[in-house]
C-alpha positions in Angstrom: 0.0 0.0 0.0 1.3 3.6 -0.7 2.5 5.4 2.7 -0.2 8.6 2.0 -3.0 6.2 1.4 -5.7 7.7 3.8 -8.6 5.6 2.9 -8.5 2.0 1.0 -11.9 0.7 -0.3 -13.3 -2.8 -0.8 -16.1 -5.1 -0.8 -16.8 -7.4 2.1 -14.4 -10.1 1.9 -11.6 -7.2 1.8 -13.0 -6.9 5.5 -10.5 -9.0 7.2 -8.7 -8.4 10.5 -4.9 -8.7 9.2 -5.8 -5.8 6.4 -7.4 -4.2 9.0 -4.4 -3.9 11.3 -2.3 -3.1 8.9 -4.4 -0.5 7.9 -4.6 0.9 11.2 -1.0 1.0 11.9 -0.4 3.1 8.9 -3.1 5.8 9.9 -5.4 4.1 6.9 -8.9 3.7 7.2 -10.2 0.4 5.6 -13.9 1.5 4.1 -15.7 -1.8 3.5 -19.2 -3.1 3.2 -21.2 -4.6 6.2 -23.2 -7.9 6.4 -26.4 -7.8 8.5 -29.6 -6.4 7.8 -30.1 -2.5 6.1 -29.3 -0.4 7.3 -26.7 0.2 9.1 -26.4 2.5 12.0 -22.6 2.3 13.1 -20.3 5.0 12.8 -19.1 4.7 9.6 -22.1 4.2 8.0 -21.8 7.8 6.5 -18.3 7.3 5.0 -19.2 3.6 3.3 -22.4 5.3 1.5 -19.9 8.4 -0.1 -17.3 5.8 -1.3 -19.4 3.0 -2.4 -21.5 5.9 -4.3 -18.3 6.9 -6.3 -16.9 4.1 -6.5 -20.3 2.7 -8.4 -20.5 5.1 -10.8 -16.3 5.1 -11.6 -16.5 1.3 -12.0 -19.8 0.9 -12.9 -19.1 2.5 -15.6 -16.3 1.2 -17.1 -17.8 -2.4 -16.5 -20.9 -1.6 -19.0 -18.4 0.3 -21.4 -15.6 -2.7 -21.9 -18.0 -4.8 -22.0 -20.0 -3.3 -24.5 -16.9 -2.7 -26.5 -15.5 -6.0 -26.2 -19.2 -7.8 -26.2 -18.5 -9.8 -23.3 -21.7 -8.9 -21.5 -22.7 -12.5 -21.4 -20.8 -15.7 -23.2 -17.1 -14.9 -24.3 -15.7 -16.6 -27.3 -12.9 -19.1 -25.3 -13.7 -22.1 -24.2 -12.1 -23.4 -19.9 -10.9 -20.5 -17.3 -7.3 -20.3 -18.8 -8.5 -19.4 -22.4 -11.2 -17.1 -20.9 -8.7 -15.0 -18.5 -6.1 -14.7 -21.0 -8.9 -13.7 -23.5 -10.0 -10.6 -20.9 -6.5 -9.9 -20.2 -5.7 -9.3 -23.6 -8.4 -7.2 -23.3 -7.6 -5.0 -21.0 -4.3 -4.7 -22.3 -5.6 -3.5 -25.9 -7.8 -1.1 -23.9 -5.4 0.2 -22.1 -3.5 0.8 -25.4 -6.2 2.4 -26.5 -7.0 5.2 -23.8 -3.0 5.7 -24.2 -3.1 6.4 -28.1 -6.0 8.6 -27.5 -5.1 11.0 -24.6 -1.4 11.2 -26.3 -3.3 11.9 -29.4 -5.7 14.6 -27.4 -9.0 12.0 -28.7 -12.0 11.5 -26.4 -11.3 9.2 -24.1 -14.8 7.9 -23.4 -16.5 8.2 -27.2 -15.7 6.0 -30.0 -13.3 3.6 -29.5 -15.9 0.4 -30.7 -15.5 1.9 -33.9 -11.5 2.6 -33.4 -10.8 -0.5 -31.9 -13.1 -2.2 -35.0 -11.0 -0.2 -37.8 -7.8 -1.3 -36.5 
């Protein structure tokens, strides 16, 4: 973890006691989601609903746009887990690629790249 990270966010199974002390020893507070019944009426109730709201429209987000660019909203086109990870790693990768050519390129970042990513 960096050394100025004030805040690390993650779903429930991030809330574990060993991240949670090391957290706590580096002056980190580890913002994570709560079992039990809604809602919630500990302290940090306030601070989980801020993060988790950004961080669902951030990653939200970018989930239906790869997916829509790279169609793999439902079945992918690899057969066994191997095939399939290395198919969405590659993925990422060319995405990645992508956002790179276009902000060194001063393109949109967000609009059109099916259509890029098609032509090349």
């Amino acid at each position: 973890m960096p050394l100025d990270l004030r805040f690390l966010l993650g779903d429930t199974h991030y809330n574990d006691p060993k991240l949670r002390e090391r957290c706590a020893t580096r002056n980190c507070l580890l913002v994570t989601t709560k079992r039990g019944r809604y809602p919630h009426h500990d302290e940090g109730v306030e601070v989980r609903r801020v993060f988790h709201k950004l961080r669902s429209v951030a990653i939200e987000n970018f989930n239906g746009q790869f997916k829509g660019i790279f169609e793999c909203g439902g079945q992918v086109p690899t057969r066994g887990l191997i095939g399939t990870q290395r198919y969405i790693l590659g993925a990422v990768f060319v995405y990645q690629l992508t956002l790179l050519h276009r902000f060194a390129t001063g393109g949109d970042l967000r609009a059109g790249l099916k259509p890029f990513l098609r032509a090349a």
